[in-house]
C-alpha positions in Angstrom: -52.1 -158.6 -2.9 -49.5 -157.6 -5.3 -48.0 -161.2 -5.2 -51.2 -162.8 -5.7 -52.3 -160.4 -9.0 -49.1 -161.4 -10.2 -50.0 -165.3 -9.7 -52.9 -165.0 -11.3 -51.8 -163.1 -14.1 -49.1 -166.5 -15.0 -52.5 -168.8 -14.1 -53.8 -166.8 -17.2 -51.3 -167.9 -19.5 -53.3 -171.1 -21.3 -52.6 -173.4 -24.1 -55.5 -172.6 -26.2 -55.1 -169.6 -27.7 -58.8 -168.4 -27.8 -58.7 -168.7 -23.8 -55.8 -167.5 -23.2 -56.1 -164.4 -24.9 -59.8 -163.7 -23.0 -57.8 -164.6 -19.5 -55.4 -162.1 -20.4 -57.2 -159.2 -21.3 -59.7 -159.4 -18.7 -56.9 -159.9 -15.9 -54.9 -157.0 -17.9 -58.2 -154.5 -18.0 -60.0 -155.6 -14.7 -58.4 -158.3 -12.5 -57.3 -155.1 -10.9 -61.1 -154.1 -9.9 -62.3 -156.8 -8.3 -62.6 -157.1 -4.7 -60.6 -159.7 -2.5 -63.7 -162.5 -3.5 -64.3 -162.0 -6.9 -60.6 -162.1 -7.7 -60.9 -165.4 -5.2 -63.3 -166.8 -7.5 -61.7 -165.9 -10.6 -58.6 -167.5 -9.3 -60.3 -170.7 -9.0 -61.7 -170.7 -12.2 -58.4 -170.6 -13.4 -57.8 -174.3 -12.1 -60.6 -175.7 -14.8 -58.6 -177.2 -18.0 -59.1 -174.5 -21.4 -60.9 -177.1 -23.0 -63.9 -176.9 -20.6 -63.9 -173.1 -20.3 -64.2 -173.1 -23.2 -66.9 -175.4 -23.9 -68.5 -173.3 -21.0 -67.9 -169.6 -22.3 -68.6 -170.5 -26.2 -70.7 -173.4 -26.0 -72.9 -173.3 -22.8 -71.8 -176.6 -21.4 -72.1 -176.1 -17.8 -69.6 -176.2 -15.2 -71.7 -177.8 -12.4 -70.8 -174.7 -10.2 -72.9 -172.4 -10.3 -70.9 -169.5 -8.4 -68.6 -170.2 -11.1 -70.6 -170.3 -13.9 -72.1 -166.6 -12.5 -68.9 -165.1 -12.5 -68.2 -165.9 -15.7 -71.9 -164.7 -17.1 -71.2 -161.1 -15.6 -67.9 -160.5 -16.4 -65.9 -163.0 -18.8 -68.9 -163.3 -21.2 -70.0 -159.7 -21.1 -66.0 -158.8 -21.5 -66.2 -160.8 -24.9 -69.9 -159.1 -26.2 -68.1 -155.6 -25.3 -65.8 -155.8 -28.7 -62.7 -156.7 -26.0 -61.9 -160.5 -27.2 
């Protein structure tokens, strides 16, 4: 598992600065919490392009997934409203 936190942690690294400081900082303060399907999920989240992320986490514009979309409600959004990003 070590292997693939480490992956994911490099997937984080983004060309728009506002996402890839939230990728980050969540992977950095929880990536290490999640259970084997959540860090799945969050894994393929990682394979959308920063421009739609980030119409999705700041503007709402929806995904079309909606497994996505509610893992990114209860954890990348709330990680933002907690003062963290």
């Amino acid at each position: 598992m070590n292997q693939e936190i480490n992956r994911i942690y490099w997937k984080c690294r983004r060309g728009m600065r506002e996402i890839d400081l939230l990728l980050r900082e969540f992977a950095q303060e929880k990536l290490p919490m999640l259970d084997e399907k959540d860090v799945s999920i969050f894994d393929s989240i990682l394979d959308y392009d920063d421009q739609k992320l980030f119409d999705y986490i700041f503007k709402n514009v929806s995904l079309n997934n909606p497994q996505h979309e509610s893992f990114i409600n209860n954890n990348l959004k709330k990680f933002t409203k907690q003062g963290n990003f």
